[in-house]
C-alpha positions as CSV (number, residue, x, y, z in Angstrom):
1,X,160.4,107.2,87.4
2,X,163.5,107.2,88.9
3,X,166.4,109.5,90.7
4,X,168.7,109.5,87.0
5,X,171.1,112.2,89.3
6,X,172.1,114.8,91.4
7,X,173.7,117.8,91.2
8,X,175.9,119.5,94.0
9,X,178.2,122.6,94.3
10,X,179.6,123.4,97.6
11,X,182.3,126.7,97.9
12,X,184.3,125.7,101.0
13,X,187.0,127.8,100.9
14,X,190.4,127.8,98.9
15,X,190.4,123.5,98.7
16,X,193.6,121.6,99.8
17,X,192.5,118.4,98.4
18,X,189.6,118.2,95.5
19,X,189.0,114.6,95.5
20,X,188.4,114.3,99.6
21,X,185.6,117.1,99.1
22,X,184.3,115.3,96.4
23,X,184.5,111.8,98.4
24,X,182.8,113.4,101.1
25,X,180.0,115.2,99.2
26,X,179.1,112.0,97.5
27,X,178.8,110.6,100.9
28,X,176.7,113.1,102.5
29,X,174.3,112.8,99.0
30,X,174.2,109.0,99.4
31,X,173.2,108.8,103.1
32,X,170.8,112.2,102.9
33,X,169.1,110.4,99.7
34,X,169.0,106.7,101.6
35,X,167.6,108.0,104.7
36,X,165.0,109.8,102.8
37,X,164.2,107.6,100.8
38,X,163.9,104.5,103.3
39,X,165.9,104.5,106.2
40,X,163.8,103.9,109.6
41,X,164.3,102.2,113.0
42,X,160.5,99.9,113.4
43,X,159.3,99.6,116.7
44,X,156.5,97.2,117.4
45,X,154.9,97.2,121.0
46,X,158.0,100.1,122.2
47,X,160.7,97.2,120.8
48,X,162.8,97.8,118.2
49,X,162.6,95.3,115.3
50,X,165.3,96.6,113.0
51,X,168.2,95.0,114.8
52,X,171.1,95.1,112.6
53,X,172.3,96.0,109.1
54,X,171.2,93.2,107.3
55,X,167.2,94.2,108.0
56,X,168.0,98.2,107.8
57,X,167.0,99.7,104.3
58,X,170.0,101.3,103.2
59,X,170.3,102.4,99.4
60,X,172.7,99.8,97.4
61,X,174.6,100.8,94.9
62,X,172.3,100.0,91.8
63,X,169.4,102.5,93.5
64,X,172.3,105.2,93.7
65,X,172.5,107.9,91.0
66,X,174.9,109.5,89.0
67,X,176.5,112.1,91.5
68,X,177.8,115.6,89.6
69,X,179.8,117.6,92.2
70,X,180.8,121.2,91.2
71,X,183.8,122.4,93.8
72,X,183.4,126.7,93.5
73,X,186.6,127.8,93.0
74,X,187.1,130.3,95.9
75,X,189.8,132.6,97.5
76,X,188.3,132.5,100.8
77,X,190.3,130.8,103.8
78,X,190.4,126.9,103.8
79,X,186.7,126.1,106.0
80,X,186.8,122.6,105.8
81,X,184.4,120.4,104.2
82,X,182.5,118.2,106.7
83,X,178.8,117.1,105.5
84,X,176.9,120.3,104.5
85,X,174.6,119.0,102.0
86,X,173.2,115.9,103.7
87,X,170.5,117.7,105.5
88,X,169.7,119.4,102.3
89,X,169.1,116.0,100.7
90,X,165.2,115.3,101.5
91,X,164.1,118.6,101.3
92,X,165.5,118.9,97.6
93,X,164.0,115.7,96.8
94,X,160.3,116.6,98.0
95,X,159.9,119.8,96.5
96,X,161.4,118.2,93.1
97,X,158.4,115.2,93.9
98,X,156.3,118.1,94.7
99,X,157.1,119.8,91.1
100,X,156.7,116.7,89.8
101,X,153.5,115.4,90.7
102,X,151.9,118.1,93.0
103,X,151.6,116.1,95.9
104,X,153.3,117.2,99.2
105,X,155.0,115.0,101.4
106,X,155.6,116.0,105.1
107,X,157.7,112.7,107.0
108,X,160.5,110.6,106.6
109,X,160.9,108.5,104.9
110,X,159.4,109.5,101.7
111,X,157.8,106.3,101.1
112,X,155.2,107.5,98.4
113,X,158.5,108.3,96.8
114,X,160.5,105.7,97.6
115,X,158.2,103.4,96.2
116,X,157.4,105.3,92.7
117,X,161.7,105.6,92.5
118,X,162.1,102.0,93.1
């Protein structure tokens, strides 16, 4: 199995500029979804072994799925976009594992899921 996509919608107010919320919610999704789904700092012996980028598990580009991002079309005053659905991220993705296979998953990162996603 795999992660084919995600869906969004995020009502931030009347929007200025549609295609920076976008950019920005397909930002938050990528690093929420990456740093559930691998991203960790390894100590060994109180040292840290992940030193730089190179050796850190980020998600590439050919693990990412197809982002759908629905903007709610609002009348409220302009509130900004910032990053509201990257914490969101890992606890939508273990209940849907959860659904899934009935097995609950309680630390991050999800490597039972990372693995079967992979």
């Amino acid at each position: 199995g795999h992660i084919a996509e995600i869906v969004c919608s995020v009502d931030c107010g009347i929007v200025v500029n549609p295609d920076n919320v976008r950019a920005q919610i397909e930002g938050a999704l990528t690093m929420g979804l990456s740093a559930a789904l691998g991203e960790q700092v390894v100590l060994e012996q109180g040292r840290v072994q992940t030193r730089n980028f190179d050796t850190y598990p980020l998600l590439d580009i050919s693990r990412t799925p197809s982002l759908y991002i629905e903007v709610v079309p609002s009348e409220a005053a302009p509130g900004g976009i910032g990053e509201p659905c990257l914490p969101a991220v890992a606890p939508a993705l273990v209940n849907a594992w959860r659904l899934r296979s009935g097995q609950n998953i309680a630390s991050l990162p999800v490597s039972a899921v990372s693995k079967v996603l992979a």
